[in-house]
N, C-alpha and C positions, 0 to 999 in steps of 0.2 A: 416627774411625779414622785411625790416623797411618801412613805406610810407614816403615821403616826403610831401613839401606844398606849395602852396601859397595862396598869399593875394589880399583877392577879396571886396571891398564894405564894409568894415569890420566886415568882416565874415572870418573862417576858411572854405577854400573850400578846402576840402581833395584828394589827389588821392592815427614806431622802428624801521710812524712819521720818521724821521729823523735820520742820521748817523749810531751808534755801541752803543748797550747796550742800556742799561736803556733809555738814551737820546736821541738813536735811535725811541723810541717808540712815541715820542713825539714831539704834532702836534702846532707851533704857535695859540695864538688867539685872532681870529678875532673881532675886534671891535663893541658892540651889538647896535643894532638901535630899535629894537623892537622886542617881542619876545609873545606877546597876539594871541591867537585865533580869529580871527575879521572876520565876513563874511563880514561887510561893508567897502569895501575897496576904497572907495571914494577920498582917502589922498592917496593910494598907487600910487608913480610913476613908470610906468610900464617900461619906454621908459628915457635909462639911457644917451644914446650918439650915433653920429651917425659920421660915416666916409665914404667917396666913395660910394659904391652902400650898403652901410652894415648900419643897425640901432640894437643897443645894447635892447634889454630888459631885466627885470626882470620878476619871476614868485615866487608867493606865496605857500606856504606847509600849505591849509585850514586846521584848524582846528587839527592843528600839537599835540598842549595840551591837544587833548582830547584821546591820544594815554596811555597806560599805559608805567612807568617808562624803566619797561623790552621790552616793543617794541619801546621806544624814544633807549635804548641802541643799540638793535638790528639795528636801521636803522643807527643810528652812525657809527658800526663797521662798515657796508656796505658800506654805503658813502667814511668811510674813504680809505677802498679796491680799491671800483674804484678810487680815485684819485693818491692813491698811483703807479697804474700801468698806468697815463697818457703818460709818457714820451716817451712808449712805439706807442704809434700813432705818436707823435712826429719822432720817428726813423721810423715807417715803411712808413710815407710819404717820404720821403727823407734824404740819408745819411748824409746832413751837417747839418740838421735843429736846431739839438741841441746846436750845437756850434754858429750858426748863431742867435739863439734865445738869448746866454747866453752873446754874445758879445753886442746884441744892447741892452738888457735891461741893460747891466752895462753901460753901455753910458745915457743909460735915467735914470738908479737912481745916479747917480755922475756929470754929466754937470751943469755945474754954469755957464752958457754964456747965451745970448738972447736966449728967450725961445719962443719970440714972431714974429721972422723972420720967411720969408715963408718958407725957409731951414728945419729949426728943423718944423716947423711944419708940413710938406714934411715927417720930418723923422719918428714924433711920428704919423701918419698916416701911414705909412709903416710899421713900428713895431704892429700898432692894426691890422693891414690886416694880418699879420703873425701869431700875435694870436690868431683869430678868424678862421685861417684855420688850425691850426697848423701844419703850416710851411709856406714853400717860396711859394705854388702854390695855387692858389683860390680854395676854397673848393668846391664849383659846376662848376666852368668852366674847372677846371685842368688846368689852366694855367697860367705862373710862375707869380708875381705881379712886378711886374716892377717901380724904387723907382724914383722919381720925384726930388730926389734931386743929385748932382752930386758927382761923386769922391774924388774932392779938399774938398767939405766940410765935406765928411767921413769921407777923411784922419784928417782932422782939428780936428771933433769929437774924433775921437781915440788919438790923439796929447795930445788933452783937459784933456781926462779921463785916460791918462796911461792904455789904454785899444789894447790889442795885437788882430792882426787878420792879417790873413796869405794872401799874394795875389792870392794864392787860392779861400780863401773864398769873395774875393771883386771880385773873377773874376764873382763866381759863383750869383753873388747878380747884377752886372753889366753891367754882358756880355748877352744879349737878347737868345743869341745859345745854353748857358749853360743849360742845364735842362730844355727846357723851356716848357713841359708839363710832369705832372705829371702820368697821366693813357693816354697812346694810343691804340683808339677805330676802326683803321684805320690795318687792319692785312696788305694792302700793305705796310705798311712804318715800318711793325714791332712790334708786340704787345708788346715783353717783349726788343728788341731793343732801342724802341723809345720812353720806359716808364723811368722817373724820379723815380718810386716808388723803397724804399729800401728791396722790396721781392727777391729780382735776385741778385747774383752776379755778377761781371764783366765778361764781356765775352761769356754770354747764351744766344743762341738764342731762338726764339720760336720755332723753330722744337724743338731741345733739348730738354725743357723745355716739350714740350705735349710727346714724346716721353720718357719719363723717368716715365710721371707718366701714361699714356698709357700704360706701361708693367705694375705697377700693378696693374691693373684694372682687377678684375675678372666678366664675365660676366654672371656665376652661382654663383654668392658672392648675398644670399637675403637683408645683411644688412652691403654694403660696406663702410668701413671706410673712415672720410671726409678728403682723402689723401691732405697734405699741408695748411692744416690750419691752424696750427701754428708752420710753419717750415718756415728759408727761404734757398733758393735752391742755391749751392754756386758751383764752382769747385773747387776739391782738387786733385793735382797732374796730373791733367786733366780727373778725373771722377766729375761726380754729385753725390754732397752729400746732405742733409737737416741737417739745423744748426737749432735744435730744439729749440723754446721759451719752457722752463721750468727754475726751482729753480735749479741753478748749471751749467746752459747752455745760449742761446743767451735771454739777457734780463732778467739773473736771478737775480742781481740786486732790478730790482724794484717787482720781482715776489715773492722774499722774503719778502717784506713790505705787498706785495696784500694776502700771504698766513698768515703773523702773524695775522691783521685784521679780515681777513675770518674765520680763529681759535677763535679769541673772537666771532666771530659773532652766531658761531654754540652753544658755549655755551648758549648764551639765545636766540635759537632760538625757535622761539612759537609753535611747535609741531617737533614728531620725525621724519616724510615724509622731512620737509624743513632742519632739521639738518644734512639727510642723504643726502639729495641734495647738501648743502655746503661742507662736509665732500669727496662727489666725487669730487668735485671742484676743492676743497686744493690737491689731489690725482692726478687730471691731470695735476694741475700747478706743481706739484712735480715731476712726473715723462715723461709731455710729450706726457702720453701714450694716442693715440688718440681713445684705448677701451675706455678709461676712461674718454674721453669726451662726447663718445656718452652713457657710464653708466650714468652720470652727466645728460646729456638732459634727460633721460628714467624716472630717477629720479626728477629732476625738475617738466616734465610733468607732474607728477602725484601726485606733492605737491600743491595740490589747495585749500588747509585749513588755513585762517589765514590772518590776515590782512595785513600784510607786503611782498613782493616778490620782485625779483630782476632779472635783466640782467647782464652778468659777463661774457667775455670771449672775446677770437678769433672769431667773430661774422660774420659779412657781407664783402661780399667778391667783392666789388664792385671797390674796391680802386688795386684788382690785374687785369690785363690785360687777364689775363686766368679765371678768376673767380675764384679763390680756394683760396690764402689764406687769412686767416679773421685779420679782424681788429680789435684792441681791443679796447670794450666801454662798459661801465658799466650805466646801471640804474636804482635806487632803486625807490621802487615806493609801495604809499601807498594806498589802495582800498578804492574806491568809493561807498559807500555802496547805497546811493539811486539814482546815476546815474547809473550802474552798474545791480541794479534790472528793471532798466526801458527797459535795451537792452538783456536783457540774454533770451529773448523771440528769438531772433536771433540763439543764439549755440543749444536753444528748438530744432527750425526747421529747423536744418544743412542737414537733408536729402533728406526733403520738396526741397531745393535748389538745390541739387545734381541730384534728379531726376527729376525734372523739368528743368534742362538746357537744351539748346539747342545745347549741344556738342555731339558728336557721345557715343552711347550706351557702346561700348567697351573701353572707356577712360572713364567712372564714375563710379564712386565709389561705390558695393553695399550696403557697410556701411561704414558709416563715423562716424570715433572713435575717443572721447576721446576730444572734442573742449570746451576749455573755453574764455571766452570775459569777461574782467573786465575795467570799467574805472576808470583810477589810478588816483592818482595826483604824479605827480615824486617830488622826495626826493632830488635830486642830481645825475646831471649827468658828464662822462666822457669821453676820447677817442675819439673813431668816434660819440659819443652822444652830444659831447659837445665840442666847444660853438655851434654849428648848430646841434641843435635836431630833431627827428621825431617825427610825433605826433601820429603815430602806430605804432605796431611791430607785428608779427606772427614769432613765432619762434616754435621746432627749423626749420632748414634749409634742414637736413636731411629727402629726400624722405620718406625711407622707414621707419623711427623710427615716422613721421605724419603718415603713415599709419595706425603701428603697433601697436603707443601709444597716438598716437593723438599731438593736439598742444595748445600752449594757443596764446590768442591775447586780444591785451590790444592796449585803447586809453589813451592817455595823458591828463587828462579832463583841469588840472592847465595850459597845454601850451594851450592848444586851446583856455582857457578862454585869456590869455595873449596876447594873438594874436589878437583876436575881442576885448579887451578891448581897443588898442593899436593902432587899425588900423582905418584909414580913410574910404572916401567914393568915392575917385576922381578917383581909376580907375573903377567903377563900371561904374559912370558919364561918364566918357570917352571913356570905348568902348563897354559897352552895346548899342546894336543893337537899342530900342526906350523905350520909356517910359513905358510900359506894364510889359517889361523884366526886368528895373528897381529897379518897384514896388512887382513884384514876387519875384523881388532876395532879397529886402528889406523884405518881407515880410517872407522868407521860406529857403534863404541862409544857416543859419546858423544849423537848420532840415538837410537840406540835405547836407551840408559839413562833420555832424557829421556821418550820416547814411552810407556817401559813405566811409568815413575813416570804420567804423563799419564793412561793408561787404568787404570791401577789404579785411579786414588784417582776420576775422573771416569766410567768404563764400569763399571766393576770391582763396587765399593762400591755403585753406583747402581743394577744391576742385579739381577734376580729378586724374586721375592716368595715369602711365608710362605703354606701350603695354609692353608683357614679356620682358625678353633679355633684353631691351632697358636703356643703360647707364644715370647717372643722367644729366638734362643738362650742368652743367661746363663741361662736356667732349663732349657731343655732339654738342650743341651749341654753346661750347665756349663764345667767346666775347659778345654774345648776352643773353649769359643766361639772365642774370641781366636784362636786359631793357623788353625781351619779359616775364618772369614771372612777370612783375611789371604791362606790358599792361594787362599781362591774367587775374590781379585781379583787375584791373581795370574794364575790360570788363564784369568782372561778378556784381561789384557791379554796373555800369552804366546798363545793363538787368534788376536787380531785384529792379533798384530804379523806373521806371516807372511798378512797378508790384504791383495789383490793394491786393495782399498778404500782402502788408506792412502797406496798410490802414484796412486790414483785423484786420493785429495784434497792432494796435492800436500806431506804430511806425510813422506815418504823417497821416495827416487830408486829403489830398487829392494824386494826380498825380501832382496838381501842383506841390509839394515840389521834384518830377522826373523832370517835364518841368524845375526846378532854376536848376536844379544840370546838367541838359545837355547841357543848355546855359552856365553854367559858364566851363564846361570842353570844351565845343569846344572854350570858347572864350579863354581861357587862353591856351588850344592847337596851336591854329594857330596864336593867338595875343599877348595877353599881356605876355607871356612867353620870347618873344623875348628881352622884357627889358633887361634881365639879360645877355645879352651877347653883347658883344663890336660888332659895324659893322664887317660883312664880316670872322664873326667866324664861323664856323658850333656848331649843338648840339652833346652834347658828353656825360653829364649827363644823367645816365639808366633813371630818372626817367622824366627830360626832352626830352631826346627820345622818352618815350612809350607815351606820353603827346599828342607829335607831330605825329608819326605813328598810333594812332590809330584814331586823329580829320584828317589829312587830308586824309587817307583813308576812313573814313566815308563821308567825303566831296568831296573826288572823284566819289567814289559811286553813294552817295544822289544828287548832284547836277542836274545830266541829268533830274531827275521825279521833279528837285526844291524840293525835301524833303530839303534839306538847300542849301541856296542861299549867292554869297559873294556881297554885296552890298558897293556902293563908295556914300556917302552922305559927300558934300563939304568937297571934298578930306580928307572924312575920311572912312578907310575899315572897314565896319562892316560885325558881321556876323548874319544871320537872320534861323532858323529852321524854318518850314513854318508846316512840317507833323512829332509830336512825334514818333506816333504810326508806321510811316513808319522807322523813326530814328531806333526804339527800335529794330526793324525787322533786319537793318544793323548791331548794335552792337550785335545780336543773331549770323550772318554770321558771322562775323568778330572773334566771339569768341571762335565756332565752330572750326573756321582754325588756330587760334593762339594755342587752345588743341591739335589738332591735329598736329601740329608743336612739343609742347613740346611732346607729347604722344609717336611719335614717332624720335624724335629727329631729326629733319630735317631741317640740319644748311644752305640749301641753302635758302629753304623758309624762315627761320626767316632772315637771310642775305636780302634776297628783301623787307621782310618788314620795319626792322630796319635801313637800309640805304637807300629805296628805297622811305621810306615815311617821315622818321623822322631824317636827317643826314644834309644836306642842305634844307638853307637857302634863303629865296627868297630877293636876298637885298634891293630890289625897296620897297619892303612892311616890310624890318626889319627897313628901314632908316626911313620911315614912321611913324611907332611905337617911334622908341625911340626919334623923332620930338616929338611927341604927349606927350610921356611921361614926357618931361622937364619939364610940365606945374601941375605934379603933386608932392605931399609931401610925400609919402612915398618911401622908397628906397625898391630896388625888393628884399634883402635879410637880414634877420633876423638872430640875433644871440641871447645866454641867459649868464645873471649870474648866478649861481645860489646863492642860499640862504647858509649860514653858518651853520652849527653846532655845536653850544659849549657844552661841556658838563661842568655840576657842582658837584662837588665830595665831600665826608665826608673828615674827615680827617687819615680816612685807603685808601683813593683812590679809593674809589668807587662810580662810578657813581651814583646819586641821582635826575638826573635831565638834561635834555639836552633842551638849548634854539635856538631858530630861530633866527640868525640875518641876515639882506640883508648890504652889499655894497655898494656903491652909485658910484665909479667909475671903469670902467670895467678893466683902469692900475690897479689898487690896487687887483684886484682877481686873474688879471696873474703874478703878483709879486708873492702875496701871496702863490698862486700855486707855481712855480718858487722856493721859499724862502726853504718849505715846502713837495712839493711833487716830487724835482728836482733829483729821486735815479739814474739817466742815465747821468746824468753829471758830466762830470772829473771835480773832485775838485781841 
């Protein structure tokens, strides 16, 4: 499970080579810009380009030189894995993306005509929206991006560049009805019907679909297999079959490039726990076998030695309509040694947390096993990681194997610095409540943006347990899974940030730094959240739903005792908390009934909360918002380059050295990608 983020006062306020042969093996490169260890990064431009609601960043790999040779190799091979199996998110977003991708970038590296008509530049904004989601549909809104320039000048483009494209594909880029959402969260209209996503074949409905893998569901199975995670579900001759992602199967392709890498990687990997981990890896990409993914997580878990670690796989299951199958994204990531010892006082007191919640007795845990928290700095990311990153992760995903074998959770320390180095102060200005709230969030934002990412992905995710019997929630809850485990680690890390425990362990100086983090999650629940969505959209985003259902149900709550209040100050709506202590009380309620929801899997109650608190939109006060918001400079969503890898070799070809270089334009890394890591595309 990954947190997602947004941008609050700048602060992060929180809620994870080529061809055949020899020349196969071999990766373009990149042009170096700087490759020094530098903490002061004062010259670094963070903020590369900005289009529509999207601003590019970069992020830095601290202190990258001071890694030894054999761990610069090790993150190499890594890096190069995940990229090599990007293509592969590209296809599971949608079936035409790749051809639709391959056709405009030859249009934008061949066009020799005005480059500075509103047209093309219509078009090269089209093509970075496409990049940056990888594909045709926005990456938080799920819905399709819609090109500002017309037909005739398509057709002219293609005329121009001798570049073929079927009127198929300009239906499907043109026509508004085509695909024109990617995830549908709406089970009236059809989950796996009315979804764009390329997990389903033609012709499956969603009974089908839960009905296929509802028979194999055992419900004396203690450590049931994460059915359809990396399969997609097709009909053949009019049965349901799964068209497995492995080496020799759907996607094997680029699965072969992801497994030569992960083979060099294991050889210098820096102890035998993380070689055995990679070694299951290359075994489940090989053969499929979804034991041997869940052998893979058991092993992972429990490689917590070593400076280097990674994300690799069939991952988060957000992007399917049923919740099941994962998406591929890769993140390497390198450990934090003195941010890292500052928080592991947290994974200390995991059961300090567990039995002090306020959830019912027979949903906690009476041991909680096996939790590690590390702040990383990422190395290179892919897939669903990338270009829109999380700034936490808790993995694995798998109930009973967190039970059994524990989990790890990791913060992104290099993107959150990226983020606060990057970001402005105008929406803080704009809809914080009054000057008090302000100078709190100025003062302690950045304390508790990092704390609450901390407890989400480490207390959050780690906590509770399933009543017997009781199936994991993609089956029970379905469409909800996703949003309401996002709320329930939410809710726990908003509990224990006004808990007087954390100034105990020497983690914030006071409560104020609970009072910044409560203001800033109801204001971006109920307010500034709405930026990101075109009038008259609803929320569909798991993690912009759980955002929205858990602030205005606490504002439904609180309002009758004025524990928080909506105030209209020259016609502007703020929001005002009046009584913490009473607040903290409701987000005790509230998290109580969301455990007990997932505990016992009860898909009507999360249905009432998830649609009933967080699904529509109030327009009168979104029209409001995004008035207000014209007036400021940052745009609601973030994306990343990342940083280069070059390696430098003897002359028997071996690695000696691997330098850092950054980019400078966000075209030049999706070419590059594209050029380089393109194993899914008909040549």
């Amino acid at each position: 499970m990954k947190i997602s983020h947004f941008i609050l006062a700048g602060s992060l306020l929180a809620f994870t080579a080529c061809g055949g042969g020899e020349k196969k093996q071999e990766t373009a490169t990149a042009p170096e810009v700087s490759t020094a260890c530098v903490d002061n990064d004062s010259a670094f431009a963070y903020e590369v380009d900005r289009f529509e609601d999207i601003r590019i960043l970069r992020y830095r790999i601290p202190c990258f030189d001071r890694l030894t040779t054999k761990q610069k190799e090790l993150v190499y091979y890594l890096t190069q894995a995940g990229l090599a199996g990007r293509d592969m998110m590209w296809d599971q977003n949608y079936k035409h993306n790749l051809e639709i991708r391959t056709i405009l970038e030859n249009i934008y590296t061949t066009y020799t005509g005005d480059k500075t008509s509103p047209e093309w530049l219509a078009f090269e904004t089209y093509l970075k929206q496409i990049w940056m989601s990888n594909g045709i549909h926005h990456h938080y809104s799920n819905l399709k991006h819609q090109p500002k320039f017309g037909k005739e000048y398509f057709n002219a483009l293609l005329s121009g560049t001798n570049t073929v494209c079927s009127d198929e594909i300009k239906e499907v880029i043109f026509n508004p009805k085509i695909a024109p959402r990617k995830v549908e969260k709406d089970a009236d209209k059809g989950l796996v019907e009315n979804s764009a996503v390329n997990m389903y074949g033609e012709g499956i409905t969603t009974k089908e679909a839960q009905e296929y893998y509802a028979a194999l569901n055992k419900p004396e199975d203690r450590a049931p297999l994460s059915y359809g995670i990396n399969a997609k579900l097709v009909k053949k001759d009019g049965k349901l079959v799964e068209e497995v992602y492995k080496v020799g199967g759907l996607y094997g392709a680029a699965l072969e490039q992801v497994v030569f890498w992960l083979e060099k990687a294991e050889k210098v990997a820096e102890n035998d726990k993380q070689a055995v981990a990679i070694r299951k890896l290359v075994q489940f990409y090989k053969t499929g076998d979804l034991r041997a993914w869940d052998d893979f997580n058991i092993q992972w878990v429990g490689a917590t030695e070593g400076d280097i670690d990674f994300i690799h796989g069939f991952v988060e299951v957000y992007n399917d309509p049923l919740g099941m199958r994962g998406s591929y994204e890769s993140i390497i990531e390198i450990n934090d040694f003195e941010a890292s010892d500052r928080m592991k006082v947290l994974m200390q007191n995991a059961q300090y947390f567990e039995d002090n919640s306020p959830i019912m007795m027979e949903h906690k845990k009476k041991e909680v096993k096996g939790i590690t928290y590390r702040v990383v700095n990422a190395a290179g990311e892919s897939g669903d990681a990338s270009p829109s990153t999380p700034i936490g992760v808790n993995l694995p995903n798998a109930q009973w194997i967190r039970t059994l074998h524990g989990s790890k959770s990791v913060s992104l320390g290099n993107i959150e610095d990226a983020y606060n180095k990057s970001a402005g102060t105008g929406t803080l200005d704009e809809f914080a409540h009054d000057a008090e709230e302000i100078e709190r969030a100025k003062k302690h934002s950045d304390v508790a943006g990092k704390l609450h990412t901390a407890m989400h992905e480490v207390i959050g995710h780690a906590s509770g347990q399933l009543e017997e019997g009781v199936a994991p929630s993609s089956q029970t809850l379905k469409e909800f899974a996703s949003t309401i485990e996002e709320g329930r680690a939410d809710l726990v890390a908003l509990y224990y940030v006004m808990d007087t425990k954390l100034v105990e362990m020497g983690l914030m100086e006071s409560l104020e730094v609970g009072k910044a983090e409560y203001d800033a999650y109801l204001r971006n629940g109920m307010l500034v959240q709405l930026r990101r969505l075109k009038l008259g959209e609803d929320l569909e985003e798991a993690h912009m739903r759980n955002r929205a259902w858990v602030s205005n149900w606490l504002y439904e709550k609180g309002k009758a005792d004025s524990v928080i209040v909506m105030v209209n100050r020259d016609g502007r709506t703020l929001i005002d908390i009046r009584d913490y202590d009473k607040m903290r009380v409701l987000v005790g309620e509230l998290l109580k009934e969301v455990q007990r929801i997932t505990s016992e899997g009860d898909y009507a109650a999360a249905k009432g909360l998830a649609d009933g608190y967080g699904k529509k939109v109030d327009q009168k006060l979104h029209k409001e918002v995004l008035e207000r918001s014209t007036k400021l400079n940052t745009p609601p969503y973030a994306g990343f380059m990342n940083p280069v890898l070059v390696p430098e070799t003897d002359a028997a070809g071996n690695i000696t050295d691997v330098k850092v270089t950054y980019m400078d334009r966000f075209a030049d890394q999706m070419l590059f990608y594209s050029k380089n890591f393109g194993h899914l595309v008909k040549k």
